[in-house]
DRENBA-706662 format. One record per residue (C-alpha): residue in three letters; x, y negated, z. Coordinates in steps of 0.2 Angstrom, whole numbers, plus 5000, padded with zeros to 4 digits. Example, Ala and Ser with C-alpha at 12.3 -4.5 7.8 and 13.67 -1.06 7.14 Angstrom:
DRENBA-706662
ALA506250225039/SER506850055036/
end
This chain:
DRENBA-706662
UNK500050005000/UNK500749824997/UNK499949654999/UNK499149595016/UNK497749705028/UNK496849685043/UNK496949765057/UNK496349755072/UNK497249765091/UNK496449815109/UNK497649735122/UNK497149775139/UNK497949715152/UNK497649735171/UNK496749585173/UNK496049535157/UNK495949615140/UNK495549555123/UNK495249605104/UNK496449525092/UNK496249535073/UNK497649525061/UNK498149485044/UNK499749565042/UNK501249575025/UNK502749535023/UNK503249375029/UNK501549365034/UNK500749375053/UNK499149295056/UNK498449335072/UNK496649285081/UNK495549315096/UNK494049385091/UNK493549445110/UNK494149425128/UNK493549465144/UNK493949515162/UNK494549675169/UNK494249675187/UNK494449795199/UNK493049885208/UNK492949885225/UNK491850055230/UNK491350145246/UNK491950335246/UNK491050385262/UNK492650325273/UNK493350195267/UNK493350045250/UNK494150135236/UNK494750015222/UNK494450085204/UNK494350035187/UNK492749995177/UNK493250115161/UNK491350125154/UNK491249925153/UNK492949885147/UNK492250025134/UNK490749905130/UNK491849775129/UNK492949855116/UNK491649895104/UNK491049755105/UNK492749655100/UNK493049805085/UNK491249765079/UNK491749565078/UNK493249615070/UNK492349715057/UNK491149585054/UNK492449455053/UNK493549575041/UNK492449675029/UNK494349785024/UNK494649815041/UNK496049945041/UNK496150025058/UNK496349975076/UNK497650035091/UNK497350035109/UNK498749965121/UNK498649945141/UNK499349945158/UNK500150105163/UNK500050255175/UNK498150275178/UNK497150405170/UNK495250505171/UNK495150665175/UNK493850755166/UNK492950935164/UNK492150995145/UNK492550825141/UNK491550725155/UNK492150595166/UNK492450655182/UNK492250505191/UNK492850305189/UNK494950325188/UNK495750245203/UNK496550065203/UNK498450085205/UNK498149945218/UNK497150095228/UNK497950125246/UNK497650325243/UNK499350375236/UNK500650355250/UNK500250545254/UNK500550605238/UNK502250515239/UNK502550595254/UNK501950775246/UNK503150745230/UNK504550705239/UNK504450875253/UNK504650965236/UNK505750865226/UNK506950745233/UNK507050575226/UNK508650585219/UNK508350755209/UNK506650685202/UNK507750535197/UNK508750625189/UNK507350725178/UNK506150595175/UNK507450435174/UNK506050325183/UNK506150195195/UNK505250225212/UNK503450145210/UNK502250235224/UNK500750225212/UNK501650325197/UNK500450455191/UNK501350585197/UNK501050525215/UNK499250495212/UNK499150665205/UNK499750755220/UNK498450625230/UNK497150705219/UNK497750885224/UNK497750855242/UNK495950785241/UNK495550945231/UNK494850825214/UNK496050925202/UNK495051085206/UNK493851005196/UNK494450955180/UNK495251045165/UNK496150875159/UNK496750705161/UNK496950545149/UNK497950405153/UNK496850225149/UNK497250205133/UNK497150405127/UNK495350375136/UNK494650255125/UNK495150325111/UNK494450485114/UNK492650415117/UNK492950315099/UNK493450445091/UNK493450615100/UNK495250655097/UNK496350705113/UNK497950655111/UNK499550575127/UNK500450425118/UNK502250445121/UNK502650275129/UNK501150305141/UNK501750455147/UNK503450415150/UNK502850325164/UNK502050445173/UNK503550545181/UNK503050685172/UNK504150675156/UNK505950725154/UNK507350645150/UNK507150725137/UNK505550665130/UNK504450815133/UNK503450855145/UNK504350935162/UNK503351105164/UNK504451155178/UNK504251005190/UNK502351015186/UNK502251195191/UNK503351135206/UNK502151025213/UNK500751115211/UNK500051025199/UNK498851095184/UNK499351075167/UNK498150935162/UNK498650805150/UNK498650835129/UNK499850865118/UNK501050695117/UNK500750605101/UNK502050475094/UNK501550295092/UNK500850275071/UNK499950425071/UNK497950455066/UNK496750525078/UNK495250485066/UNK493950395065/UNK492650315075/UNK490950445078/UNK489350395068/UNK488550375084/UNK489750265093/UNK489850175077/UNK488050155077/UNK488050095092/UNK489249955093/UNK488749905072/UNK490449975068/UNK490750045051/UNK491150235055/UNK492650215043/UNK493350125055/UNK495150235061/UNK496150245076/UNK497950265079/UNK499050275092/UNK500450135096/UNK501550115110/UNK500250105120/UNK500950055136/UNK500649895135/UNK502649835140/UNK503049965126/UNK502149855113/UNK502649695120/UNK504649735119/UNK504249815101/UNK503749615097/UNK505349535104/UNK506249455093/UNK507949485100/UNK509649555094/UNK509649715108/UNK511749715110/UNK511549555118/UNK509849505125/UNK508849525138/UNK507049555141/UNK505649495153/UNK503749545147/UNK502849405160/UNK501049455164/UNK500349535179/UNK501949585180/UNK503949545176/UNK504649695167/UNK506449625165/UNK507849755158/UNK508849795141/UNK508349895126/UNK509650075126/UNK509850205113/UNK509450335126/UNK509150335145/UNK510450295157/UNK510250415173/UNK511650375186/UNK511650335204/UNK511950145203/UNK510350125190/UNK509450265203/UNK510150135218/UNK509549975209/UNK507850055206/UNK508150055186/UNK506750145176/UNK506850225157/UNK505450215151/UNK505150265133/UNK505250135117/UNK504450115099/UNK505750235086/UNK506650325102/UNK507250175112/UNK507350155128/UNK506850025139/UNK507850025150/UNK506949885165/UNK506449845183/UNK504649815188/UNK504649645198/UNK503049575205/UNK502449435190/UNK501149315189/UNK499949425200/UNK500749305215/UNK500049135206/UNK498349225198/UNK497949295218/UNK498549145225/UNK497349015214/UNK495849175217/UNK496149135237/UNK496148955237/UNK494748965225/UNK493849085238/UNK494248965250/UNK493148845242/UNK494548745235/UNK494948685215/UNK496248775213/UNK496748735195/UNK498348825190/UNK498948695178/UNK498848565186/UNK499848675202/UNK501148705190/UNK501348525184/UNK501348455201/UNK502648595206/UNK503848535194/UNK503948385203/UNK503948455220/UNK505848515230/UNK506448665228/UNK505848795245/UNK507348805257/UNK507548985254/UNK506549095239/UNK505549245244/UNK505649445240/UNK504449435229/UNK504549645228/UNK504149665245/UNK502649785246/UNK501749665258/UNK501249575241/UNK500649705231/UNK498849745236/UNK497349595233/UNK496949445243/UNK497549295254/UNK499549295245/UNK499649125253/UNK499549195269/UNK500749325268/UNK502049235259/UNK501749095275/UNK502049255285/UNK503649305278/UNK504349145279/UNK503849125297/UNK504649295302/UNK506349265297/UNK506249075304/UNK506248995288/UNK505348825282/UNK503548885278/UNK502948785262/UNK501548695268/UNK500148665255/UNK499648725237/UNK500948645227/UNK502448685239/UNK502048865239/UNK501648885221/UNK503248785219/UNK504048935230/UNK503249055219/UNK503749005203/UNK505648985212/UNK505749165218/UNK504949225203/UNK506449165192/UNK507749195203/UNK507349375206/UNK507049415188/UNK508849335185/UNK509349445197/UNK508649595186/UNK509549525170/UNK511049515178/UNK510949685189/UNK510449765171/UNK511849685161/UNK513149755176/UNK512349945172/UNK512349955156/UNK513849835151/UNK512649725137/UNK513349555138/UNK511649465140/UNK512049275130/UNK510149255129/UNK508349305139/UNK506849335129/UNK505349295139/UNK503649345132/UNK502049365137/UNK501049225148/UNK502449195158/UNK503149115140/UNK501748985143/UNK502448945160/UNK503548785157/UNK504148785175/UNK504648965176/UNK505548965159/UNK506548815166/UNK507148875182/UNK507449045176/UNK508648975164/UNK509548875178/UNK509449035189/UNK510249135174/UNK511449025168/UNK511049075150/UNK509949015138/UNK507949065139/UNK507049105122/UNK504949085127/UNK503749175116/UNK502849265108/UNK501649225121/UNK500649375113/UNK501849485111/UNK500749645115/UNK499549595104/UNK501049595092/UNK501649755093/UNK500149825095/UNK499749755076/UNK501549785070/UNK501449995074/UNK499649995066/UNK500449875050/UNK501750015049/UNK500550155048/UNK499250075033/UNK500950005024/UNK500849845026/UNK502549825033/UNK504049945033/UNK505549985042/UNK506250005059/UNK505949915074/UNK507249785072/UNK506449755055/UNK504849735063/UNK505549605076/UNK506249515061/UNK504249465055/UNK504049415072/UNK505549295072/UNK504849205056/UNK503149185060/UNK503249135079/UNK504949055082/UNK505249035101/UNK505548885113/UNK507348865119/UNK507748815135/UNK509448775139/UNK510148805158/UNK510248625167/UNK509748535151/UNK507648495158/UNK507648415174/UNK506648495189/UNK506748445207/UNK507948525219/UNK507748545238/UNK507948395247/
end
């Protein structure tokens, strides 16, 4: 095929998602909107205590409708690919839900880590998965589920994005990016049947399926449903969502970094294959798998979750809390005395951030930033210094000179952030694609219809041309300092 196509990418992100429709060639990237909407959590009663999870059926709804806009918008509608967070699944049994998949945010898994680990120490599961320690990794959450007895019940799991598509299309398949996340695949790249069969654990996810391939397209009666055209085909991409959004960065892997800014900072280098050594096990390095057998090799960091949750409190509080104009005003306010760990778990679960940052300041006898702006000026200022601490930590591992960080994603939008982490790094910060898994999403799927060929670096070069980035230069912008 040659010329220009449409095609049409599901980015679901853990807080919102959206439908994007593109018109995609060679020198040619033309991306819009056609849907967004919110993905919030679900809080639920379980009998003994409020269990988070997500709303699966109405992000479904959501996405066919977006797909149906698109179509309508674009009567030569090529295909569509689903991308999202990672690590959560459904279980199911002769194909039916089992029950609304858990929130990674959920509390229940700190017995599963503890179950995993009497079996397999961390150090030997490092060294067979390559994955840094999260405590809400499938395979955690999996040996939660056996200890509550739910895997008795079902004959197979999908992670989110495998979930959609099998209600779209009724094709089973585990994208490889997704499940490289979930502790259960080697280093090797398949799946580890001997630390499965270890932990109990029954054999429940699909065959692995490579990003580009077909699984078909969407049933008559969901297509009559949603006012799709049943033509309509699905195929995988690098479905993890950070999977896509490195696939879009336009950066020379030798020598940049990387930091996909959403929800969260995934910050790290791009490899030719995993590195699994002590040091990168010590630092809490993952390898996680990339689009035409890369490697991301990265560090989770808490990411704008801190400034979204804080503006939801304030908001809850009855204040207006309008983020913009928090970051605008921080610019202009000091620097904190000290910056915060902004990985400590203390942060990770939903509600008053303020008031736990406030906390951590206060146990360690340190100025408290009093006040909206100060403390989203303290956010923003940890936020960059720890992710240059993860450039530079993953430069020192994997000896890539790092001369330049690509930021992408919303944190791209974030003038503030990209500023100071420049000064923090002390190397020039690129800013954009601020859609960059929206990008790769449509990138994979332009490969696949043959609207654009070649490898992944081929693929970043399209991106280059059509959505140059933002420099910022380190101590070139100014930005107040402490007093």
């Amino acid at each position: 095929m040659t010329g220009t196509g449409a095609v049409a990418a599901v980015d679901l992100g853990a807080t919102s998602g959206r439908v994007m429709l593109a018109r995609v060639g060679p020198g040619r990237i033309a991306m819009r909107q056609v849907a967004r909407f919110a993905n919030d959590p679900l809080p639920l009663w379980n009998g003994a205590r409020e269990a988070l999870h997500w709303d699966l059926p109405g992000l479904y709804r959501q996405v066919g409708r977006g797909l149906a806009e698109a179509a309508r918008l674009a009567p030569d509608l090529l295909g569509a690919g689903i991308d999202s967070w990672a690590v959560d699944y459904g279980l199911l049994r002769d194909g039916r839900l089992l029950g609304l998949p858990y929130h990674y945010r959920d509390g229940r898994t700190a017995d599963g880590v503890a179950a995993v680990h009497a079996t397999v120490a961390r150090a030997d599961l490092y060294g067979r998965n390559g994955l840094q320690f999260l405590p809400f990794t499938t395979v955690y959450q999996l040996a939660a589920e056996r200890l509550a007895g739910t895997l008795d019940f079902a004959d197979s799991a999908l992670l989110v994005p495998d979930l959609l598509g099998y209600w779209l299309t009724g094709a089973k398949a585990t994208e490889r990016t997704n499940a490289s996340t979930t502790g259960l695949l080697g280093i090797d790249g398949g799946w580890d049947e001997d630390l499965r069969a270890r932990l109990g654990l029954p054999d429940l996810f699909p065959a692995l399926a490579d990003p580009g391939t077909p699984l078909g397209p969407v049933l008559p009666g969901v297509a009559s449903a949603f006012g799709l055209d049943r033509k309509l085909t699905l195929s995988t991409v690098a479905s993890h969502d950070t999977a896509s959004a490195v696939a879009a960065v336009p950066m020379a892997p030798e020598s940049a970094a990387y930091i996909s800014c959403g929800t969260w900072g995934l910050v790290g280098v791009e490899l030719p294959a995993p590195l699994v050594d002590p040091a990168s096990r010590a630092a809490n390095f993952t390898n996680e798998a990339g689009l035409d057998g890369r490697t991301r090799f990265l560090r989770n960091v808490m990411g704008l979750w801190l400034l979204s949750e804080s503006v939801r409190h304030w908001q809850r509080e009855g204040a207006a809390a309008d983020l913009a104009r928090l970051l605008a005003a921080a610019a202009d306010s000091p620097a904190p005395a000290a910056v915060f760990d902004v990985d400590d778990p203390v942060f990770l679960a939903p509600g008053d951030i303020p008031g736990r940052i406030a906390d951590w300041y206060a146990a360690r006898d340190l100025p408290v930033p009093e006040g909206p702006v100060p403390m989203v000026r303290a956010i923003v200022e940890s936020l960059a210094a720890a992710f240059a601490t993860g450039v530079r930590t993953a430069a020192e591992l994997t000896g890539v000179p790092v001369r330049t960080i690509h930021l992408v994603g919303g944190g791209a939008r974030n003038l503030l952030l990209c500023r100071l982490l420049a000064d923090h790094s002390g190397v020039p910060v690129l800013a954009g694609p601020v859609e960059a898994t929206s990008l790769g999403n449509i990138l994979v799927q332009a490969r696949t219809h043959g609207l654009l060929h070649g490898d992944v670096d081929a693929l970043r070069a399209e991106v280059a041309t059509a959505f140059p980035p933002q420099r910022h230069v380190p101590g070139t912008e100014p930005v107040r300092k402490a007093s």
